[in-house]
Residue, then its C-alpha position, 0 to 999 in steps of 0.5 A: x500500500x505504502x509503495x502504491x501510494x508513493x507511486x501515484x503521488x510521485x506520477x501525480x507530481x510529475x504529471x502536474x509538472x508536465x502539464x505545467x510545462x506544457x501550459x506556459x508553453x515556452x521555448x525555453x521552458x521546454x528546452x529547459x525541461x527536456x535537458x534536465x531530462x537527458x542530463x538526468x537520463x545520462x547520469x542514470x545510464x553511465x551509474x547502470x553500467x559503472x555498476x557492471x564494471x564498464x567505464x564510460x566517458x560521462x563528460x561525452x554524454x553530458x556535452x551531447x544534451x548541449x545539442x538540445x538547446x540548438x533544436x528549433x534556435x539555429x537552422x538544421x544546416x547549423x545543427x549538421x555543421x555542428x555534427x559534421x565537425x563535433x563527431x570526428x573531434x569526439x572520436x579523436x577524444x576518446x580514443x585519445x582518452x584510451x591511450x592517456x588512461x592506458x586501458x583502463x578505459x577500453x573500446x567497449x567504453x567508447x561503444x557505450x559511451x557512443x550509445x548512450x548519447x543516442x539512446x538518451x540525449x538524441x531520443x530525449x530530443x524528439x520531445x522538443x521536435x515534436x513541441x515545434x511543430x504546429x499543435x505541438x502541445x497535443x502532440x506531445x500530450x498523445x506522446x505521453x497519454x499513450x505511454x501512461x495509459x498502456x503502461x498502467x493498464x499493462x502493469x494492472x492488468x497484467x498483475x491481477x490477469x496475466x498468465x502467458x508471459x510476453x518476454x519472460x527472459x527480459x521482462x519476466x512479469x509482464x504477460x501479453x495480457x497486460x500487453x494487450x489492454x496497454x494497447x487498447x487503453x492508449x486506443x481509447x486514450x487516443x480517442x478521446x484526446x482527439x474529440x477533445x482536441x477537435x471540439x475545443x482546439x480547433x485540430x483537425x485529427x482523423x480519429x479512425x487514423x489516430x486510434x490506429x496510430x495510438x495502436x502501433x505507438x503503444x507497441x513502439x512504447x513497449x518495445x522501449x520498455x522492454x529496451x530498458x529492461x534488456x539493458x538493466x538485466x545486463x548491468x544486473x540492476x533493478x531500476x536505473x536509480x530512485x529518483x523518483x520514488x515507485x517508478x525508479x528513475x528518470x529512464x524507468x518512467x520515460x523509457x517508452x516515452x523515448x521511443x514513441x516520440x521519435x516515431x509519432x514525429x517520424x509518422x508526422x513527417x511522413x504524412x506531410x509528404x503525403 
C-alpha cells in the first residue's frame, strides 16, 4: 500500500509538472525541461553500467544534451555543421582518452559511451521536435497519454490477469495480457484526446487514423520498455536509480516515452509528404 501510494503521488507530481510545462508553453521552458531530462537520463545510464564494471566517458554524454538547446534556435544546416565537425573531434577524444588512461578505459567504453548519447540525449530530443511543430502541445500530450495509459493498464492488468508471459527472459512479469489492454487503453486514450482536441482546439485529427496510430505507438512504447529492461538485466540492476520514488528513475518512467516520440514525429513527417 505504502509503495502504491508513493507511486501515484510521485506520477501525480510529475504529471502536474508536465502539464505545467506544457501550459506556459515556452521555448525555453521546454528546452529547459527536456535537458534536465537527458542530463538526468545520462547520469542514470553511465551509474547502470559503472555498476557492471564498464567505464564510460560521462563528460561525452553530458556535452551531447548541449545539442538540445540548438533544436528549433539555429537552422538544421547549423545543427549538421555542428555534427559534421563535433563527431570526428569526439572520436579523436576518446580514443585519445584510451591511450592517456592506458586501458583502463577500453573500446567497449567508447561503444557505450557512443550509445548512450543516442539512446538518451538524441531520443530525449524528439520531445522538443515534436513541441515545434504546429499543435505541438497535443502532440506531445498523445506522446505521453499513450505511454501512461498502456503502461498502467499493462502493469494492472497484467498483475491481477496475466498468465502467458510476453518476454519472460527480459521482462519476466509482464504477460501479453497486460500487453494487450496497454494497447487498447492508449486506443481509447487516443480517442478521446482527439474529440477533445477537435471540439475545443480547433485540430483537425482523423480519429479512425489516430486510434490506429495510438495502436502501433503503444507497441513502439513497449518495445522501449522492454529496451530498458534488456539493458538493466545486463548491468544486473533493478531500476536505473530512485529518483523518483515507485517508478525508479528518470529512464524507468520515460523509457517508452523515448521511443514513441521519435516515431509519432517520424509518422508526422511522413504524412506531410503525403
Amino acid at each position: 500500500m505504502k509503495e502504491g501510494f508513493k507511486r501515484i503521488t510521485t506520477g501525480a507530481l510529475f504529471m502536474a509538472t508536465l502539464l505545467l510545462v506544457l501550459f506556459l508553453n515556452n521555448s525555453i521552458v521546454d528546452t529547459i525541461f527536456v535537458t534536465l531530462l537527458s542530463v538526468a537520463g545520462i547520469y542514470e545510464y553511465n551509474k547502470c553500467f559503472k555498476a557492471k564494471g564498464y567505464n564510460p566517458i560521462s563528460i561525452v554524454g553530458y556535452l551531447s544534451c548541449l545539442i538540445i538547446p540548438l533544436l528549433g534556435n539555429v537552422s538544421s544546416l547549423v545543427i549538421s555543421k555542428v555534427l559534421i565537425v563535433s563527431i570526428p573531434i569526439l572520436l579523436v577524444i576518446m580514443f585519445g582518452y584510451i591511450v592517456v588512461k592506458k586501458l583502463e578505459v577500453t573500446v567497449v567504453d567508447i561503444s557505450i559511451t557512443v550509445f548512450s548519447v543516442v539512446y538518451v540525449p538524441f531520443l530525449f530530443s524528439f520531445i522538443k521536435l515534436l513541441l515545434l511543430q504546429p499543435h505541438g502541445r497535443v502532440y506531445a500530450i498523445l506522446a505521453f497519454g499513450i505511454s501512461v495509459a498502456t503502461d498502467t493498464f499493462a502493469y494492472e492488468i497484467g498483475h491481477r490477469f496475466g498468465k502467458h508471459k510476453l518476454s519472460p527472459t527480459v521482462s519476466p512479469k509482464k504477460s501479453i495480457e497486460g500487453s494487450v489492454a496497454g494497447i487498447i487503453a492508449a486506443m481509447i486514450a487516443v480517442c478521446i484526446i482527439c474529440i477533445i482536441t477537435n471540439t475545443y482546439f480547433n485540430t483537425e485529427f482523423n480519429i479512425i487514423i489516430m486510434t490506429i496510430l495510438a495502436a502501433v505507438l503503444s507497441i513502439v512504447g513497449q518495445i522501449g520498455d522492454l529496451a530498458a529492461s534488456a539493458v538493466k538485466r545486463f548491468c544486473g540492476q533493478k531500476d536505473f536509480s530512485k529518483l523518483l520514488p515507485g517508478h525508479g528513475g528518470i529512464l524507468d518512467r520515460f523509457d517508452s516515452v523515448m521511443f514513441i516520440a521519435p516515431m509519432l514525429y517520424i509518422c508526422l513527417y511522413l504524412i506531410s509528404l503525403i
